[in-house]
N, C-alpha and C positions, 0 to 999 in steps of 0.2 A: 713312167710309173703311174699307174692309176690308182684312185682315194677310192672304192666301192663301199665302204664301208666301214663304221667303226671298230676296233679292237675291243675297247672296254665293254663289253656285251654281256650277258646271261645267258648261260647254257640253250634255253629254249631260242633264245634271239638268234644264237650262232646257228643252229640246228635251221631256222628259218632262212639265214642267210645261203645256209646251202645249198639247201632249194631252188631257190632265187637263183642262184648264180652258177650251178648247176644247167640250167635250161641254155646260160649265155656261152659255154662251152662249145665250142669248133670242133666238128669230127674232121671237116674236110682238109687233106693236107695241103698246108704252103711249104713248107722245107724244097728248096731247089737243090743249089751243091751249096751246103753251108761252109763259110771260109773260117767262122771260131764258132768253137761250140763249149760250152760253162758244163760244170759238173757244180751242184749242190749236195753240202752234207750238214746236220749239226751233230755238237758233241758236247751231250750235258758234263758241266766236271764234278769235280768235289764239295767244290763251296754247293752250299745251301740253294738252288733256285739260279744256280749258274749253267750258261752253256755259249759253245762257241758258236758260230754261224760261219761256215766257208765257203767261199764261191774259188774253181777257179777256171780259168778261157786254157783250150787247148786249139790252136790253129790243126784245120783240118786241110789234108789226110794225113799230113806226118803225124799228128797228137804232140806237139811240144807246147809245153807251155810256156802259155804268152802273159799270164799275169794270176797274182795270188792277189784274194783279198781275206780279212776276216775279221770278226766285231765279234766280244766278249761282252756280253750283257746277261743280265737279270730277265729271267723267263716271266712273262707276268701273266701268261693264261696259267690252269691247273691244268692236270694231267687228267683227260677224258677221254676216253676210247673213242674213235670217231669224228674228235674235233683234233687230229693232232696238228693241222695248218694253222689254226688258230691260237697253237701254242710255239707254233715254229716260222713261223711265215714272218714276222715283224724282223726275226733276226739276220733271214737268209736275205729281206731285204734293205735290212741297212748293210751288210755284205756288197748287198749290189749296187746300191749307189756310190760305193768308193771304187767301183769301175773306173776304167777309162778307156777298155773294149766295151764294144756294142756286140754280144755273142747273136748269132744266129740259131741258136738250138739250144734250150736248158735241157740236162740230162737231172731227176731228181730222186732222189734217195727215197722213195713214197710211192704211195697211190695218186693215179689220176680219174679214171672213170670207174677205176674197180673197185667202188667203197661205196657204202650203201645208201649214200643219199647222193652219189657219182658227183664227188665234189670231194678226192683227196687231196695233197699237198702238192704236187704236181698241176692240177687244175687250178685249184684255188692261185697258184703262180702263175701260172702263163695267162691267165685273166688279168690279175695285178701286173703283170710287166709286160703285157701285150706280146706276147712272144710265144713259136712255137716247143712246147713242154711236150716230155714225155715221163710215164710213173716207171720204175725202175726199181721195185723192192722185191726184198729178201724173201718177205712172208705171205700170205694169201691173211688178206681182211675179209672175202667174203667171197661167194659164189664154188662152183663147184670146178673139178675137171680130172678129165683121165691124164693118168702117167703118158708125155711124152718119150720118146723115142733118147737114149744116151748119146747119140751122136751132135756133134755142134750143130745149129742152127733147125733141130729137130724141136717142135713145137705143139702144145693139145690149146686149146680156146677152155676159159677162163668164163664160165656161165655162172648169171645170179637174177636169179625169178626169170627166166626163160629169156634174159637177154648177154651177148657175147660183150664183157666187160673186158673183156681184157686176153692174153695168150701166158701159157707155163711155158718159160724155153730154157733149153738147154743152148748155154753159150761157151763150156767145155764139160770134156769126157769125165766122168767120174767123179761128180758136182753136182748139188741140188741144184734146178734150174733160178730160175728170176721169174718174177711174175710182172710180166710189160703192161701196160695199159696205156690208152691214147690221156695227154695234160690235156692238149687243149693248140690248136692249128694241126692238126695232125691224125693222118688216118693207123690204124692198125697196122694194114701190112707195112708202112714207113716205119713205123716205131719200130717193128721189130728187126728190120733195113739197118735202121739205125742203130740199132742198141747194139746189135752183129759187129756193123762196119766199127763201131767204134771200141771192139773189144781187142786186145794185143796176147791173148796168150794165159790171160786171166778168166775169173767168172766175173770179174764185173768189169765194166767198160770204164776206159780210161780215165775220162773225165771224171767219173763217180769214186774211183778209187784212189785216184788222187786227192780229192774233195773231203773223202773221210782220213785221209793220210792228214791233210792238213790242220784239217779242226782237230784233229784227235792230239797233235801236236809232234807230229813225228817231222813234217816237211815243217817250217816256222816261216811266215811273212818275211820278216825282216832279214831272211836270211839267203829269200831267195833272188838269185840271179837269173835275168831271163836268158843272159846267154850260154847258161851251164846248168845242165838237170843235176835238180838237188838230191843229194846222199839219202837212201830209202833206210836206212840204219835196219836191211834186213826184212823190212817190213812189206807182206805181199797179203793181197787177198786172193 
């Protein structure tokens, strides 16, 4: 895990740091055959300036999980459109240090190059944890793109000021797509390789749906057993 940078900053300082570290971001892919690969999620709760941070490793190709972590702390950035690594990033990585796999792939609930200063939560982490990051979110932060195709693994490119930031894919029928973008070790057409391989039947890919199962509190830490898949009490995305 690498120190880049301070946390306690000012809005313009953060805004400069993205910049900065933005330019240090990797298109070219390393991902070989990953043998664990981590899904990251957070989940702010009720208390005041609280939220969870969940990491967890799914051994690949089966997807079974091999280990749950997760840290319940106090948010200490504000809420600012554009910096949301900077509000999320300190939890997902005390998350990760209570590791005891070494994943080969973060899947992360965010932006990676598809955000406007191409430095979202996805990048901003595989910089910090030297590892190859892919962005894997719900919503489009920026750029433009045509409707792809409803079939699984049909896909349009994801443009912002005439550069391809990112892919809209459809990963099942009858589902808004995801909007892939490259974290950071990692080329496009692998991301979206990957986002695929790793989805079972769902719109989101295992690791990532399990990760928001976690923090959200459906699947519990303390409850889980690596040699028996925990009780989903129901709950699918």
């Amino acid at each position: 895990m690498h120190k880049l940078h301070d946390w306690q900053v000012s809005t313009p300082q953060a805004f400069d740091i993205q910049r900065e570290l933005a330019a240090r971001v990797s298109r070219i892919n390393e991902i070989g055959e990953p043998r664990f690969v981590a899904g990251v999620d957070i989940s702010a709760g009720r208390a005041q300036g609280m939220a969870t941070g969940a990491v967890v490793i799914m051994d690949y190709p089966d997807l079974k999980l091999v280990e749950v972590k997760t840290v319940n702390e106090k948010l200490a950035f504000p809420y600012i459109p554009g910096l949301l690594s900077f509000r999320e990033s300190p939890l997902v990585l005390a998350a990760c240090e209570r590791l005891t796999v070494t994943p080969d792939l973060i899947l992360v609930d965010g932006q990676g190059l598809a955000h406007p200063r191409r430095l979202g939560l996805a990048s901003h982490l595989g910089l910090l944890l030297d590892t190859p990051t892919i962005g894997c979110a719900k919503s489009r932060l920026c750029g433009h793109h045509r409707e792809p195709g409803d079939e699984p693994g049909s896909y349009t490119e994801l443009v912002d000021k005439g550069e391809v930031v990112g892919a809209v894919l459809h990963t099942k029928e009858n589902t808004r797509p995801l909007y892939i973008s490259i974290g950071h070790k990692v080329d496009l057409e692998a991301a979206i390789h990957w986002v695929l391989a790793c989805c079972r039947g769902y719109r989101i890919p295992e690791p990532l749906r399990f990760a928001h199962l976690v923090a959200g509190g459906s699947i519990k830490e303390k409850e889980y057993i690596p040699s028996r898949e925990p009780t989903l009490q129901g709950k699918s995305l």
